[in-house]
C-alpha positions, 0 to 999 in steps of 0.5 A: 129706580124712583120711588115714583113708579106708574104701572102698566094701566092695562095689558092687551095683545095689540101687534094688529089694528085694523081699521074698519070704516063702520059704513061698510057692514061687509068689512065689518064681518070680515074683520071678525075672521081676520088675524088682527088682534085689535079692530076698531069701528071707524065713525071718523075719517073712513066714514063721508058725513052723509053717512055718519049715522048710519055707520054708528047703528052698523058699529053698535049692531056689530058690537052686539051680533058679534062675539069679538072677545070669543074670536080673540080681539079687543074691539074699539069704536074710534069716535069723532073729534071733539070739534064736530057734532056727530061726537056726543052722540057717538059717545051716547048711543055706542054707550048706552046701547052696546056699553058692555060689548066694546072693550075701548072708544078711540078718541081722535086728535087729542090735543089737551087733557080736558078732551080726555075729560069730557069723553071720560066723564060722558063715559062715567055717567053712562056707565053709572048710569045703566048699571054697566059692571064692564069698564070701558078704556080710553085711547088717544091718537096723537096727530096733531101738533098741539096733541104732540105739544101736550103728550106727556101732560095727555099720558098722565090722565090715569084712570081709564086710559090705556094707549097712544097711538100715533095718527102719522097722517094727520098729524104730518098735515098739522105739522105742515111736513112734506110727505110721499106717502102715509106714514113712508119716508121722504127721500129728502129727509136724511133717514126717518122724518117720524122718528123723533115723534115718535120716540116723545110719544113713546117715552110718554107711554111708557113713563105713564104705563100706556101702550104705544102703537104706531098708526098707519102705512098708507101704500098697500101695495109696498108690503116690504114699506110696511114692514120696515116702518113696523120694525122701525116702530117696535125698535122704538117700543111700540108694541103693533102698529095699524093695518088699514088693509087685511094683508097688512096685518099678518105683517104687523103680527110677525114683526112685533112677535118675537121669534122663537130664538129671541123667546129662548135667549130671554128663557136662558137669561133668567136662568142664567141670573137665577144661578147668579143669585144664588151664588151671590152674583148681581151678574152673569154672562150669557154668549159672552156677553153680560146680563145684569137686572135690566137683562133679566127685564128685558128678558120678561118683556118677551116673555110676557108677550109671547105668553099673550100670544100663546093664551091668544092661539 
């Protein structure tokens, strides 16, 4: 193991995302009784420009009305991109009038690290500012060929950054990809056209100590689409994935729990190299099969997710 070693920034149960357009209060309320374990406020994309302010006063009047934390979700705003005008004041007003309600702000389309930057110091100031003792996290959406280009550089920012998240959708338009669906497959493409993507952005995360989620599938209707892409996700490591509809995220909470059997197997193997240990052996075998150290951590991820879970019920 090198001596150089970035932990986990921030630990939240994020197996769901939904995504809520903040223009439609409705959604917003509805959103709060879902199974989602994380919701975030769309200012962005799900909002027409014309609508754009008022959908901030709906996320911050949300913010404030709505216990998120008490019914078991993270809440986060997803902020417009650096590259509009509609931005700062997303930043500001989301900041200044509920700092202290949402738990993270979603930046869009990173590209380079001084986007984080900008966001970061506007964040500190406010905070600073207005006395705020809560600190409010960072996540970036990678969807972009540049942001790709520069992911590892993003995941290294520290500080208040906590997840990647890959924008399929934007991001296949970047890279000029001949798509069939939001985040499905293209029967032209031997296999998973995003999986190499991906795989780079969750190297990055998990280097750097972030959390990685897989964005989203566009086909409501293909429930069984959704959940091979979520599990094709969790086999890279990613650790939930967006819902853009309510019955995707019940589908997003079962793929990335794990079953029952897969949390006794992990309980057995520390037991099993617990009697190892003492018996001064590095490894041991379980089913026939060796465990060694990298066993034992696996185990502990899975442990340690189902623990989240269990707090969470």
């Amino acid at each position: 193991m090198s001596h150089t070693l970035y932990p986990l920034n921030k630990q939240r149960l994020q197996r769901s995302e939904l995504a809520v357009p903040a223009s439609n209060p409705t959604m917003i309320d509805k959103a709060a009784e879902s199974g989602a374990d994380y919701v975030f406020l769309d200012l962005e994309d799900a909002v027409a420009p014309p609508e754009k302010t008022q959908a901030r006063r709906n996320a911050i009047q949300a913010l404030n009305d709505i216990d998120w934390a008490a019914k078991g979700k993270t809440v986060s705003v997803r902020i417009n991109g650096l590259d509009t005008h509609y931005m700062y004041r997303d930043v500001v007003d989301v900041m200044e009038q509920a700092g202290d309600r949402v738990h993270t702000l979603l930046v869009p389309k990173v590209g380079v690290l001084a986007d984080l930057y900008m966001v970061d110091a506007m964040v500190n100031q406010i905070e600073q500012g207005r006395g705020l003792a809560t600190r409010v996290g960072l996540e970036a959406l990678i969807e972009t060929a540049l942001g790709m280009a520069n992911v590892e550089a993003v995941a290294q920012f520290g500080g208040r950054l906590e997840a990647l998240h890959f924008g399929v959708a934007d991001y296949a338009a970047s890279m000029r990809a001949r798509t069939v669906n939001i985040g499905g497959l293209n029967p032209d493409y031997p296999g998973d056209q995003w999986h190499a993507s991906i795989t780079r952005m969750v190297i990055a995360c998990r280097a750097y100590g972030l959390r990685a989620i897989d964005g989203p599938f566009g086909d409501f209707s293909d429930p069984e689409g959704y959940k091979a892409g979520a599990r094709r996700a969790a086999a890279l490591g990613c650790e939930g994935k967006w819902a853009i509809h309510p019955s995707q995220v019940a589908m997003a909470n079962e793929v990335f729990s794990p079953p029952e059997t897969e949390i006794s197997k992990a309980e057995r193997i520390i037991e099993e190299l617990k009697k190892a240990e003492d018996e001064g052996r590095g490894a041991a075998s379980l089913d026939g099969k060796m465990i060694d150290a990298a066993s034992e951590k696996m185990a502990r991820n899975v442990i340690e997710v189902a623990q989240a879970i269990a707090e969470k019920v």
